[in-house]
C-alpha positions in Angstrom: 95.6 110.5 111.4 95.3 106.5 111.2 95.8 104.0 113.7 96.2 101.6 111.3 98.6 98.2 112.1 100.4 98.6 108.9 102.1 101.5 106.6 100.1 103.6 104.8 99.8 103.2 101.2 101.3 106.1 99.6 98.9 105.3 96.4 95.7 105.9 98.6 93.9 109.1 97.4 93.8 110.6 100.8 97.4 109.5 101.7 99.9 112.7 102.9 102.9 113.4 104.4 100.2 115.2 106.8 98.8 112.3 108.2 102.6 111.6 109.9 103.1 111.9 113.3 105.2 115.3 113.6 108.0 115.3 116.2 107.0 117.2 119.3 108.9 120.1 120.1 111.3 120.3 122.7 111.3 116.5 123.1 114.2 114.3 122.4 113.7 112.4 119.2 113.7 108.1 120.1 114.5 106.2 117.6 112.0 104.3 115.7 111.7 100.7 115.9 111.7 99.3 112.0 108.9 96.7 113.4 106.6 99.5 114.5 106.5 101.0 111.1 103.0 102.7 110.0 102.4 103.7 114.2 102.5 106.7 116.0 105.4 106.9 118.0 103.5 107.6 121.1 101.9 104.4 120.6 105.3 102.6 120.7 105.1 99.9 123.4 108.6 100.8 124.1 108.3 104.2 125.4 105.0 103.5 127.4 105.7 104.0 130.9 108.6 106.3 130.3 108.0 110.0 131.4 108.8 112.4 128.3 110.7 115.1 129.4 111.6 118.4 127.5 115.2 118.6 125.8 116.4 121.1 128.1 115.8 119.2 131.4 118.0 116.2 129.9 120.7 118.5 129.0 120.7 119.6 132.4 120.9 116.4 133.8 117.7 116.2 135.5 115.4 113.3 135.5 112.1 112.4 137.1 112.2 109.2 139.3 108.9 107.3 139.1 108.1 105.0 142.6 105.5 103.0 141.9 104.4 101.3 145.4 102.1 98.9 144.0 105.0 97.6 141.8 107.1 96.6 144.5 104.8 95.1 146.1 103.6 92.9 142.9 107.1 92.1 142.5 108.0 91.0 146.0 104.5 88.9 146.2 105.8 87.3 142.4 108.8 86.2 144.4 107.3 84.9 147.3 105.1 82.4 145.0 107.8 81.2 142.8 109.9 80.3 146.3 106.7 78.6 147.8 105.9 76.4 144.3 109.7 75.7 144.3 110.3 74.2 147.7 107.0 72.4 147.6 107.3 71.2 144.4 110.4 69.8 145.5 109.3 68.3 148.4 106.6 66.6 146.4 109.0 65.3 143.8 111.3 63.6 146.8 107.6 62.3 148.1 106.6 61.3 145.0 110.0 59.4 144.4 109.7 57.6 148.1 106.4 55.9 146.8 107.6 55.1 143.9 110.7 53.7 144.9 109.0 52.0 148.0 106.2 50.2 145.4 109.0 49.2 143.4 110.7 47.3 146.6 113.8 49.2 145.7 117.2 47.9 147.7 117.1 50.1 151.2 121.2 49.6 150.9 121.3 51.3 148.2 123.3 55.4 148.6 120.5 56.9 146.9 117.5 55.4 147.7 119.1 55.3 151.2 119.6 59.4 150.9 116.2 59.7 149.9 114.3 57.4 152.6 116.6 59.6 155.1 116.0 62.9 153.6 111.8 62.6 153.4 111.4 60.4 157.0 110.8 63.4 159.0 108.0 64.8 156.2 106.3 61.3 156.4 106.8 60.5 160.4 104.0 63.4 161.4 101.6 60.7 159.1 102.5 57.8 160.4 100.0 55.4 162.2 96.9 57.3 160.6 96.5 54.1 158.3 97.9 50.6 157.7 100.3 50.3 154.9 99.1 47.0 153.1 102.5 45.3 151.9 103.2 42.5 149.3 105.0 39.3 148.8 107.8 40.9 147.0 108.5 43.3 150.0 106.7 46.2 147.7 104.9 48.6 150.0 101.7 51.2 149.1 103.1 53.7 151.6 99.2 55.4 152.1 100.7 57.8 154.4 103.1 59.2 152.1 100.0 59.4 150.2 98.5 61.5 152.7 102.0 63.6 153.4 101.6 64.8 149.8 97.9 65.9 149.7 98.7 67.4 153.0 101.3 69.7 151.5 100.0 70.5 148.7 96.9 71.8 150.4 100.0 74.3 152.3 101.5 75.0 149.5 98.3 76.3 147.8 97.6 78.1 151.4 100.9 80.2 151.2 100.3 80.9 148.4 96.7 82.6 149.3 98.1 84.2 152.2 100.7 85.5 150.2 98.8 86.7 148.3 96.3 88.3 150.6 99.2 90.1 152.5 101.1 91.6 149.3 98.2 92.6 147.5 98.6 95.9 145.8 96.5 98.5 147.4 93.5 99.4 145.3 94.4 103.7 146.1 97.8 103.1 143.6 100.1 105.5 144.6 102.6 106.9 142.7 105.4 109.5 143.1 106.9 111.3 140.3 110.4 112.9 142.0 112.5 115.0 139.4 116.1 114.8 140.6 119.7 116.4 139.2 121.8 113.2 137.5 125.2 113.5 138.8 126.3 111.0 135.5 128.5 114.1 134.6 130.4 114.6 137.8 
């Protein structure tokens, strides 16, 4: 039998119909994805992962349910790292923009740069008075302790996000439960 990524030539001298995966008896027969021409079908990336089950056990509407542990726990712990990076990314974008906007002397009066000031004051306060913030002519500021509020959170952020993962690690014994159950579908 050949693995081979690609049909076998049917002018090869030691090409047969033998050399085609037969159809296993008893088992249903999936259909065959046209891209995955030339493979086994038990090496179809499609049906990897899926628990074959005999003819008659399908007609009879039962099924095996696979519980994986570790894959709820992998998929709660990619959850809880895609909330952390989103609300600390967007506190360091509204940071980020309080710099900028207070480098660029931007009118305090102003709804949104008012909004802003008012919305990242309570991130900044808890860093305020840890240095001077040298000011210009022009009423531009170099705000160091929003500076500071930004390394500070991104050093959380990255801490979350190691505890997170600490906590929701899979566990290394991997269990998994294979349940075979009736399918009420019919009734």
């Amino acid at each position: 039998m050949s693995y081979q990524p690609f049909p076998p030539d049917s002018g090869m001298p030691n090409y047969s119909q033998a050399q085609q995966t037969p159809r296993m008896a008893g088992y249903p027969q999936a259909q065959q994805d046209p891209r995955m021409t030339g493979y086994p079908q038990q090496f179809d990336p499609r049906m990897q992962g899926y628990a074959q089950q005999p003819a008659q056990a399908i007609a009879d509407g039962y099924v095996d349910v696979v519980k994986d542990d570790n894959q709820g726990r992998i998929n709660s712990l990619y959850w809880c790292i895609n909330v952390i990076k989103f609300l600390f990314g967007l506190l360091e974008v509204i940071l980020g923009l309080r710099f900028i906007l207070r480098l660029l002397a931007a009118n305090s009066y102003s709804s949104f740069v008012a909004i802003l000031y008012g919305v990242s004051y309570p991130f900044v306060a808890l860093f305020q008075g840890i240095f001077r913030d040298p000011s210009f002519s022009n009423g531009s500021v170099i705000e160091a302790t929003t500076l500071i509020a930004m390394i500070v959170y991104a050093l959380v952020a990255w801490g979350a996000i190691v505890f997170a993962k600490i906590v929701l690690a899979p566990s290394l014994s991997g269990s998994r439960r294979i349940t075979t159950t009736r399918n009420n579908h019919y009734s």
